[in-house]
C-alpha positions as CSV (number, residue, x, y, z in Angstrom):
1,X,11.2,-6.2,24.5
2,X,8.9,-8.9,25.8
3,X,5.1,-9.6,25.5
4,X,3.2,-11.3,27.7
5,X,-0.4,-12.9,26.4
6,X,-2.9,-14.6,27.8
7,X,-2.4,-18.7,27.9
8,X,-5.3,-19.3,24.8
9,X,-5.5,-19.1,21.5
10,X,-2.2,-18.9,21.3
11,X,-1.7,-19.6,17.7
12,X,-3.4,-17.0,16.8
13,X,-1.9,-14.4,19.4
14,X,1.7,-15.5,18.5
15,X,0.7,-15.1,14.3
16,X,-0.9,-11.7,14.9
17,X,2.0,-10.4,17.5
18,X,4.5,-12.0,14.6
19,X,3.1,-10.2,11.6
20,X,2.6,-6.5,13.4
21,X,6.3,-6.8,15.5
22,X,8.1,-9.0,13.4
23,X,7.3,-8.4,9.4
24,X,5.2,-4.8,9.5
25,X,7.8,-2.9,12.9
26,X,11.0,-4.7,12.3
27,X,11.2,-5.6,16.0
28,X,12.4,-8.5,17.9
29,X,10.6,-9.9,21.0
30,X,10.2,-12.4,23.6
31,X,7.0,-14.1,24.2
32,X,6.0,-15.0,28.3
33,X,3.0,-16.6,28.5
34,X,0.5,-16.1,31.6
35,X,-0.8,-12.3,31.5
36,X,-4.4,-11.6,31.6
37,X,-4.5,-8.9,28.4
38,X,-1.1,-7.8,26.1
39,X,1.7,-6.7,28.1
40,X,4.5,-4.9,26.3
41,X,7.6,-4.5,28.5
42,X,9.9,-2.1,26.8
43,X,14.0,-2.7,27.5
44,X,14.1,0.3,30.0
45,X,11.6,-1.4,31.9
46,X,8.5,0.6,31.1
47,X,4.9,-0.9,30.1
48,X,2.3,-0.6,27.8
49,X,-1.1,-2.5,28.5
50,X,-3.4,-3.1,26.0
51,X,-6.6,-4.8,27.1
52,X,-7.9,-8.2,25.7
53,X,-11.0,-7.7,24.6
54,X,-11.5,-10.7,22.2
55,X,-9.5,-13.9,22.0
56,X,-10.1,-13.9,26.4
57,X,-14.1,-14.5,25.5
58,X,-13.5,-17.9,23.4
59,X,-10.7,-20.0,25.9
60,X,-11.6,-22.9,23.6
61,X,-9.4,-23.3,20.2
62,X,-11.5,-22.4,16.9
63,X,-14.5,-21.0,19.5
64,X,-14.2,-18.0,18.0
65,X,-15.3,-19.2,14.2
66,X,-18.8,-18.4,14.1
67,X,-21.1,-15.8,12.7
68,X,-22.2,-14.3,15.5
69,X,-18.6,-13.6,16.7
70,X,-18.4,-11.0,14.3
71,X,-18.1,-7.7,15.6
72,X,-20.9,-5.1,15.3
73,X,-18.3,-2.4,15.4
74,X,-14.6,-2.7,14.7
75,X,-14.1,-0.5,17.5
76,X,-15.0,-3.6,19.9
77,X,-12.1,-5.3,19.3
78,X,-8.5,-4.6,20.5
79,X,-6.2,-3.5,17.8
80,X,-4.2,-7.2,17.8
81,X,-7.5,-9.0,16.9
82,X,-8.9,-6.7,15.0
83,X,-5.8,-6.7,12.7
84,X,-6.5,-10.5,13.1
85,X,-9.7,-9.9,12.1
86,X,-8.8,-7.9,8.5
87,X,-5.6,-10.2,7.5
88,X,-6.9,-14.0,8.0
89,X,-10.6,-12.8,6.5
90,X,-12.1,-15.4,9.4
91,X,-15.0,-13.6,8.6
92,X,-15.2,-14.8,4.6
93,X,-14.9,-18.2,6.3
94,X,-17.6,-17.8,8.5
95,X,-20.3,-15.4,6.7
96,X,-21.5,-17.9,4.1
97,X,-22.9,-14.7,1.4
98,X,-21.5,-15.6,-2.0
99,X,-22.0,-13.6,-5.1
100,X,-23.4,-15.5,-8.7
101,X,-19.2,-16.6,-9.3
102,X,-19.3,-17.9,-5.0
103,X,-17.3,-14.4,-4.0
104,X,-17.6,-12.7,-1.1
105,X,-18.9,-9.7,-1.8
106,X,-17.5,-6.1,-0.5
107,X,-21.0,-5.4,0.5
108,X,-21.1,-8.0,3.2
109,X,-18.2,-7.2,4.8
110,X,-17.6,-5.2,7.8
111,X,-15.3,-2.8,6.6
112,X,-17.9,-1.5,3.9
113,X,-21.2,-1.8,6.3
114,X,-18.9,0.3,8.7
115,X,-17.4,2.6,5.9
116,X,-13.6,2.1,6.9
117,X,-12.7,0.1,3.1
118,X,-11.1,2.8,2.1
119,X,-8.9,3.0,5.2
120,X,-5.8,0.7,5.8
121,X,-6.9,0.5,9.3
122,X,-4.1,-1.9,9.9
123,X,-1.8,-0.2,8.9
124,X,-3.3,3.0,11.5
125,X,-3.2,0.3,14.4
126,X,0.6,-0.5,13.6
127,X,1.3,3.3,13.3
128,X,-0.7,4.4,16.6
129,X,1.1,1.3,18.2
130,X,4.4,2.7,17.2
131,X,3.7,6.0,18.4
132,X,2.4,4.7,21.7
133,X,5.7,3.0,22.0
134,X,8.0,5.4,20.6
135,X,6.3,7.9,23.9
136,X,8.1,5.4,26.3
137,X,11.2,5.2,24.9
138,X,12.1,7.1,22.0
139,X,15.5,5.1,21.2
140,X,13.3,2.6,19.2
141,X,14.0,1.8,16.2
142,X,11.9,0.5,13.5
143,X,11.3,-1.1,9.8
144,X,12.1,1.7,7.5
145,X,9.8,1.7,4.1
146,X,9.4,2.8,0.8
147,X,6.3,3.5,-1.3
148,X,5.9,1.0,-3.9
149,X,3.1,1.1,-7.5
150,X,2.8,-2.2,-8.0
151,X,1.4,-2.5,-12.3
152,X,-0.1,-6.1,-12.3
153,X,-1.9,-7.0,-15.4
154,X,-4.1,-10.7,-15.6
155,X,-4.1,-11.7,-19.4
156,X,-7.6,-13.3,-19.5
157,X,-7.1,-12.6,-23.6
158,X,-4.3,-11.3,-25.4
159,X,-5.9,-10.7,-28.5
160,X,-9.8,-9.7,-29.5
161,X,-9.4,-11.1,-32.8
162,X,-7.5,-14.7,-31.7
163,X,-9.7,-16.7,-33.9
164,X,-12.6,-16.7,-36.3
165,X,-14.4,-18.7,-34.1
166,X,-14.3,-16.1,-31.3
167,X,-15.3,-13.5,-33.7
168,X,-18.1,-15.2,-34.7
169,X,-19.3,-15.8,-31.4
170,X,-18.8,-11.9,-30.5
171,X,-20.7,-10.9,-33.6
172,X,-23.9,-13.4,-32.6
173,X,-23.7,-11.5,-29.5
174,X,-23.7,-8.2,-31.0
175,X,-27.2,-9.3,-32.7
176,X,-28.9,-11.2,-30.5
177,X,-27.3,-9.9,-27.1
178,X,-26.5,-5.9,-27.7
179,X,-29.3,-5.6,-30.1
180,X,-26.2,-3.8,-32.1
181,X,-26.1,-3.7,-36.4
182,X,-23.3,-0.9,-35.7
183,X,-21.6,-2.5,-33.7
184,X,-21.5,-5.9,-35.8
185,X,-20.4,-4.5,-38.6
186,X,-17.8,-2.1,-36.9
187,X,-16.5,-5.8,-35.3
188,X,-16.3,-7.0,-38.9
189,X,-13.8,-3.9,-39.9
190,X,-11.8,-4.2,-37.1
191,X,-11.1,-8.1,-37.5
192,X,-10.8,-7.2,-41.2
193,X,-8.4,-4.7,-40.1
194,X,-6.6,-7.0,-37.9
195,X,-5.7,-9.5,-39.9
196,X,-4.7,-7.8,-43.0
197,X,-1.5,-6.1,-40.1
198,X,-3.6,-2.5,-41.1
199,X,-4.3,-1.9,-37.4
200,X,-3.3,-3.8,-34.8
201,X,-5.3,-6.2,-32.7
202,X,-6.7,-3.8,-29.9
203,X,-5.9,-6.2,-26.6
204,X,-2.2,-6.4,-28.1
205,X,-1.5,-3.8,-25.6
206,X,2.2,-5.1,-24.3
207,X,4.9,-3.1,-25.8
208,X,2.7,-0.2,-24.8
209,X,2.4,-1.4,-21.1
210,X,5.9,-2.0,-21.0
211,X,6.9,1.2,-22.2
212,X,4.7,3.3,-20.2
213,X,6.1,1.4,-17.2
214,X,9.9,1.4,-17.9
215,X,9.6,5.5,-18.6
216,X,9.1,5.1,-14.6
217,X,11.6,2.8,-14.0
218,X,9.2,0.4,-13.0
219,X,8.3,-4.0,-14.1
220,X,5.2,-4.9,-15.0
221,X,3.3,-8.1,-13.7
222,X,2.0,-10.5,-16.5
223,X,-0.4,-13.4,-15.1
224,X,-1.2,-15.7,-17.6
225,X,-3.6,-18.6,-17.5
226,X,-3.1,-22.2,-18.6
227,X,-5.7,-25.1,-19.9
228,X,-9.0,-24.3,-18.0
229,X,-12.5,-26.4,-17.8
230,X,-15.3,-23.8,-18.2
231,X,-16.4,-21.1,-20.3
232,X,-14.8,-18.7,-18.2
233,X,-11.2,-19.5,-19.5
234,X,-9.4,-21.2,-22.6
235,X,-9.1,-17.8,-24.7
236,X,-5.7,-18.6,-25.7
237,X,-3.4,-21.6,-24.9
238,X,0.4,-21.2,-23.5
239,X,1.8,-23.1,-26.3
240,X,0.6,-20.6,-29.2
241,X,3.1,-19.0,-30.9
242,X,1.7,-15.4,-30.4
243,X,2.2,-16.6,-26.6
244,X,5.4,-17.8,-26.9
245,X,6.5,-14.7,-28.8
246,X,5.4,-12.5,-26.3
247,X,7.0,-14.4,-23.6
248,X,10.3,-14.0,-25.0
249,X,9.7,-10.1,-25.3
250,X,8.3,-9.9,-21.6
251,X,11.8,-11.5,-20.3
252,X,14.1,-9.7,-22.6
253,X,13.1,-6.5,-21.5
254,X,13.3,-8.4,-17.7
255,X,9.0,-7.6,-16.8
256,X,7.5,-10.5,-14.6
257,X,5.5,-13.1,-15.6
258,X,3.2,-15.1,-13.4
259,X,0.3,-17.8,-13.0
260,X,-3.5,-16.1,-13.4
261,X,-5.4,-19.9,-12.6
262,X,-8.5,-20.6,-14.5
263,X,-12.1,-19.9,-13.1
264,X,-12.4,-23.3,-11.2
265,X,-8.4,-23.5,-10.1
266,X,-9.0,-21.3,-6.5
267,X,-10.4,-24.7,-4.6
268,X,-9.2,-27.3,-6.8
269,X,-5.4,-28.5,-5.9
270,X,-5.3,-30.5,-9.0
271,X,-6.3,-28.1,-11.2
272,X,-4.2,-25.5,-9.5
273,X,-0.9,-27.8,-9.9
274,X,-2.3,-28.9,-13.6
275,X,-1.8,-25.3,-14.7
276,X,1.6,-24.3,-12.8
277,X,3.3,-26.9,-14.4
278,X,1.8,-26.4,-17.8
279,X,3.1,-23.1,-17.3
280,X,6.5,-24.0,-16.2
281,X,6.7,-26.4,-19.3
282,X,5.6,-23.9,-21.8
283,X,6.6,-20.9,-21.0
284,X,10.0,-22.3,-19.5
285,X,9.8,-20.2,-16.4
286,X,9.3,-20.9,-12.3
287,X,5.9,-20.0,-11.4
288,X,6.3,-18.1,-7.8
289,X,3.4,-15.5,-7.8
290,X,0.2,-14.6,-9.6
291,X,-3.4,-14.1,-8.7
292,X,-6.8,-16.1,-9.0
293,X,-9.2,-15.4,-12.1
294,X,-12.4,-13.7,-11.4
295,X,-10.6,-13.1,-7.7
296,X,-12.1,-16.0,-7.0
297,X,-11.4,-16.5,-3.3
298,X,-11.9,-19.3,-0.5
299,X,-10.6,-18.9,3.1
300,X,-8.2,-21.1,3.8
301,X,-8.2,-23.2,0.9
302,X,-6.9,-21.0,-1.9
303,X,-4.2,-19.8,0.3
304,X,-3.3,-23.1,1.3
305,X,-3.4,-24.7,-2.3
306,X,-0.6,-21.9,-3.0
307,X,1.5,-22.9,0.0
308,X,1.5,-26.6,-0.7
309,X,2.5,-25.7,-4.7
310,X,4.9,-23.6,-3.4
311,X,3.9,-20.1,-4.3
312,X,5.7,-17.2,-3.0
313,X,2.9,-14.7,-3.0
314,X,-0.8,-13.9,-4.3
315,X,-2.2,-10.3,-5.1
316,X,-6.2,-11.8,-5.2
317,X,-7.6,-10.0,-2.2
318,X,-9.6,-6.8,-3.7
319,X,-12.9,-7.2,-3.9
320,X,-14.5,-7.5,-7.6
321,X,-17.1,-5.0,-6.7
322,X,-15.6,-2.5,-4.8
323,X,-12.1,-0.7,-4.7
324,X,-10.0,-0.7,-1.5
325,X,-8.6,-2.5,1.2
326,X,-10.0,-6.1,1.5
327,X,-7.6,-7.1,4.2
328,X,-7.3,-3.8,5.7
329,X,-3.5,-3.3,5.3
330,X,-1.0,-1.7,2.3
331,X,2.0,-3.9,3.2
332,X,2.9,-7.7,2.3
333,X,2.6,-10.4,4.8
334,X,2.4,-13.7,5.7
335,X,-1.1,-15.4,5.6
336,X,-2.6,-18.1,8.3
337,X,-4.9,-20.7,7.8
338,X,-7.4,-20.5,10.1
339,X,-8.5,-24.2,10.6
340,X,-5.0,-25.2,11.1
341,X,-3.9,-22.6,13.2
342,X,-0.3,-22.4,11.0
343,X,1.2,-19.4,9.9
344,X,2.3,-20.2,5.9
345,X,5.3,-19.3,4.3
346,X,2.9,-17.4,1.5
347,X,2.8,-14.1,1.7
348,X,-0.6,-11.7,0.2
349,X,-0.1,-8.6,-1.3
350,X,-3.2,-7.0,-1.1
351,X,-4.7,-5.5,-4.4
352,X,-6.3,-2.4,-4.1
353,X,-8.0,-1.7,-6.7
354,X,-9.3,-3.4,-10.2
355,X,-10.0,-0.8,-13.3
356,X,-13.2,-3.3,-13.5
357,X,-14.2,-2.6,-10.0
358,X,-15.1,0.8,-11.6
359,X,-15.9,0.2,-15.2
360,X,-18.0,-3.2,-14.4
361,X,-19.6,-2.8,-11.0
362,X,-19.9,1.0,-10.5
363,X,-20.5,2.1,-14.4
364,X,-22.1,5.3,-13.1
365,X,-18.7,6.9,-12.2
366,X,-17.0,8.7,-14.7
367,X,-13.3,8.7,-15.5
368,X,-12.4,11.9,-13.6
369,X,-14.7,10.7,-10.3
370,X,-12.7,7.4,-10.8
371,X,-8.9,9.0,-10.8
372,X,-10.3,11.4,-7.6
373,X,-10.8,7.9,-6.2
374,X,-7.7,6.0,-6.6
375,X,-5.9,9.4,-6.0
376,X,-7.3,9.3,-2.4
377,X,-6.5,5.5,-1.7
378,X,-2.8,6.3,-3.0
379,X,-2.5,9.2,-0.5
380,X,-3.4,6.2,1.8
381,X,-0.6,3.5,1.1
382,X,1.9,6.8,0.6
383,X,1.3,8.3,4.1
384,X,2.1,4.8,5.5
385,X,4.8,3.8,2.6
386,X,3.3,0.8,1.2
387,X,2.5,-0.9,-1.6
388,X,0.0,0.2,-4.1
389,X,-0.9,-2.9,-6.1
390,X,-2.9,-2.0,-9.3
391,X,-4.8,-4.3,-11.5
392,X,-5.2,-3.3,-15.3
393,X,-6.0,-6.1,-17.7
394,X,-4.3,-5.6,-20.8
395,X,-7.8,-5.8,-22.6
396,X,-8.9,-2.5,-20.9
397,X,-7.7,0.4,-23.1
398,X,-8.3,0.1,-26.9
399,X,-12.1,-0.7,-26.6
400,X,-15.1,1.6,-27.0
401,X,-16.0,0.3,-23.7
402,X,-12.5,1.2,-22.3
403,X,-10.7,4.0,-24.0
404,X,-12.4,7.0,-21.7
405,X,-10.5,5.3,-18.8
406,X,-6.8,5.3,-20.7
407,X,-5.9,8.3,-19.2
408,X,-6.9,7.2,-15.7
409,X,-4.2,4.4,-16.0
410,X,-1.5,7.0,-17.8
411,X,-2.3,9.4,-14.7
412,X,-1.4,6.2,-12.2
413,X,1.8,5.7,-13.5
414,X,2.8,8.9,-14.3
């Protein structure tokens, strides 16, 4: 097969052309350079044409990095940079909108103005592609794929009653906060409860994870977070012992564990490297994967922070206030930084959806709304055998806040 391109932007064309042929069809190519829009020439000689409606508007390199390059429809894009489009987010880099932790929120982007989130419209550009080539020769072969749940869990805290200082500051919140006598003297029971080994500490949900998921013949992913500088982190460190315990029991019965940075870690390289090797020291382990606290996001420098520390993949792109598909596809691949025109060696596997992008940001839908939900966005990934990446914090089941939305989780993995 060869593909002829246009003679600009060519970093990007060969990235986009490498990701959709290469990792997502399984097919090798030759690239000619000179054409004025895609031209697919199949081995028997026949052609598809798709028309350049993008890159061939912006000859200059980087041109194409402004606001106002953003489509108004994704339909005004051809389905190579419009694929470019959803997996290099060019337009988090571009549209400035940050939420009150600097995310870019699901509301700004295209894909929610133009209701198509919950649509892996990648993935429908590779399969129409396929089709289309498939029609002129049907000897083609292709990538052959299984569906994949993927059970990630971020371990922000692994226990509700850690300390006594923790407590106390949760029980000067239920006062002066929640307005809550009930509840501050439930929170005294509980801890009481705690540490006299009656009940046990309600984020201490691991075995239980762990058995839900081997029933299924499935490994769990455990992020865990090292020595961070704000308020947003530091609710454990990886050298306690209940840490180290649980460590052990994660590897012996062979789950993953990974690297969930601290609040400030996504921009900060020395931060970032600070906490993979306190990791690797404590918990005696190679740090290859994980995701970003808060998924907390900056195009390109968090993905480039993980390429120079060596990272195999991330799972941060979901968006904290809505469900679906942030980058608009259900398979792994390998990211690009946009200002150095570079395809990395890290790969993104996309998260689609966060049990607090539910619970948090859309409180008004009820447990059985919420499965109906994740139901339909499985049915996605499944009709086009990809991953289904799940994030379910280990703190989100034995709560008041939490326990109506157990049975969502148990119906996921089930």
């Amino acid at each position: 097969m060869i593909i002829s391109i246009p003679n600009n932007n060519l970093n990007e064309r060969r990235y986009i052309l490498d990701i959709i042929f290469n990792e997502f069809l399984g097919v090798e190519y030759a690239l000619d350079i000179g054409s004025t829009d895609y031209e697919i020439t199949l081995p028997n000689q026949k052609r598809l044409t798709i028309k350049d409606t993008f890159f061939n508007k912006y000859p200059k390199d980087l041109e194409y990095l402004k606001v106002e390059n953003i489509p108004n429809k994704i339909e005004e894009l051809d389905i190579f940079s419009a694929s470019f489009f959803m997996l290099t987010r060019w337009e988090e880099y571009v549209n400035k909108s940050r939420d009150d932790h600097n995310r870019f929120p699901a509301t700004e982007s295209l894909a929610y103005k133009q209701g198509f989130l919950d649509r892996p419209i990648v993935n429908e550009y590779v399969e129409w592609l396929k089709q289309e080539l498939l029609n002129l020769d049907s000897s083609l072969q292709f990538k052959k794929r299984e569906y994949k749940l993927v059970l990630t869990h971020d371990v922000d805290a692994p226990l509700m009653h850690s300390s006594f200082m923790f407590h106390l500051k949760a029980l000067i919140l239920d006062i002066l906060q929640r307005k809550s006598l009930k509840l501050f003297f439930k929170r005294n029971i509980d801890y009481i409860k705690t540490k006299l080994k009656i009940t046990k500490d309600p984020f201490d949900t691991f075995d239980w994870i762990m058995d839900l998921s081997e029933k299924q013949n499935i490994k769990s992913y455990f992020f865990f977070m090292a020595k961070g500088v704000t308020s947003y982190d530091n609710m454990y460190k990886s050298s306690d012992k209940f840490i180290q315990n649980l460590i052990k029991k994660i590897k012996a019965r062979g789950h993953k564990i990974g690297i969930h940075p601290t609040y400030n870690a996504y921009n900060s390289a020395l931060q970032f490297k600070r906490e993979k090797d306190e990791l690797e020291k404590n918990l005696n382990i190679k740090i290859s994967f994980g995701r970003e606290h808060y998924l907390r996001f900056e195009v390109p420098t968090t993905w480039q922070i993980w390429e120079d520390n060596k990272m195999e993949w991330d799972s941060t792109l979901s968006y904290a206030d809505k469900e679906g598909f942030r980058c608009g596809v259900c398979y792994p691949y390998s990211v690009f930084n946009i200002l150095t025109r570079e395809k990395l060696n890290l790969k993104e596997r996309p998260l689609v959806v966060m049990e607090g992008s539910f619970v948090i940001y859309q409180p008004n839908i009820p447990p059985k709304e919420m499965k109906k939900k994740i139901d339909s966005l499985i049915k996605q990934v499944k009709k086009y055998n990809g991953e289904f990446v799940l994030l379910w914090h280990n703190s989100s089941f034995n709560t008041d806040e939490w326990k109506r939305y157990k049975t969502v989780y148990e119906g996921i993995v089930k």
